[in-house]
C-alpha positions in Angstrom: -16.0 3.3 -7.6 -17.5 6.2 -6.3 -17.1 9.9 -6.7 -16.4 12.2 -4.0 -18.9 14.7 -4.9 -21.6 12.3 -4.8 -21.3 11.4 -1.4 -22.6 13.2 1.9 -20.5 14.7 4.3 -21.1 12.6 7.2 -20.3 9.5 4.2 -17.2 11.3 3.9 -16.3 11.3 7.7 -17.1 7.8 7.5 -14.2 7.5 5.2 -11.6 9.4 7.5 -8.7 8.0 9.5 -9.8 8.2 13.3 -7.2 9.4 15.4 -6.2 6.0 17.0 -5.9 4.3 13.4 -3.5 8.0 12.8 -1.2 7.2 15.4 -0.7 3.3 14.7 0.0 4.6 11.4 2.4 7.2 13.0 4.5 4.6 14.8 4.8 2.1 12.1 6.2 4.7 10.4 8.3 5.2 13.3 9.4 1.4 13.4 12.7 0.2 11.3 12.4 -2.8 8.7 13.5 -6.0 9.8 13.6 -9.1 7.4 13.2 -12.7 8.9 13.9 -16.6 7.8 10.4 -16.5 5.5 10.9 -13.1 3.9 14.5 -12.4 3.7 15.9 -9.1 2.9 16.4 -9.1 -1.6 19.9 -8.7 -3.0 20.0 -6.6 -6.2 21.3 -10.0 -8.3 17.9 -11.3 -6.8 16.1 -8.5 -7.9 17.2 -8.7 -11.7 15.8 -12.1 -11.7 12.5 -10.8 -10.6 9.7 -11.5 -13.3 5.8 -10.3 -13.4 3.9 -13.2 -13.0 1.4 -11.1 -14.8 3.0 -9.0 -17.5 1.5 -5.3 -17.9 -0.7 -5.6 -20.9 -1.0 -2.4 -23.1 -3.9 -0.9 -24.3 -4.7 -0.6 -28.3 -5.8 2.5 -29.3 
């Protein structure tokens, strides 16, 4: 991972949204969720079943 303030500024443009990857973004914003046969929409029973497959594991200190 890299720090910000290590890089260049044209690095940093590098890094930036263009303005055609803004607007995509823009209008699947825009767009409404729509659920099909493979992912259907989750009830909130099926949620409470929901389980981590990989439980959060805390740190010792």
């Amino acid at each position: 991972m890299a720090n910000i303030t290590d890089t260049t500024w044209e690095e940093r443009n590098e890094l930036a949204f263009t303005q055609k990857e803004l607007d995509e973004l823009e209008r699947a914003r825009a767009m409404p969720i729509t659920f099909d046969e493979d992912c259907p929409e989750v009830t909130p029973e099926q949620a409470v079943r929901f389980r981590r497959v990989n439980p959060v594991r805390r740190a010792t200190q």
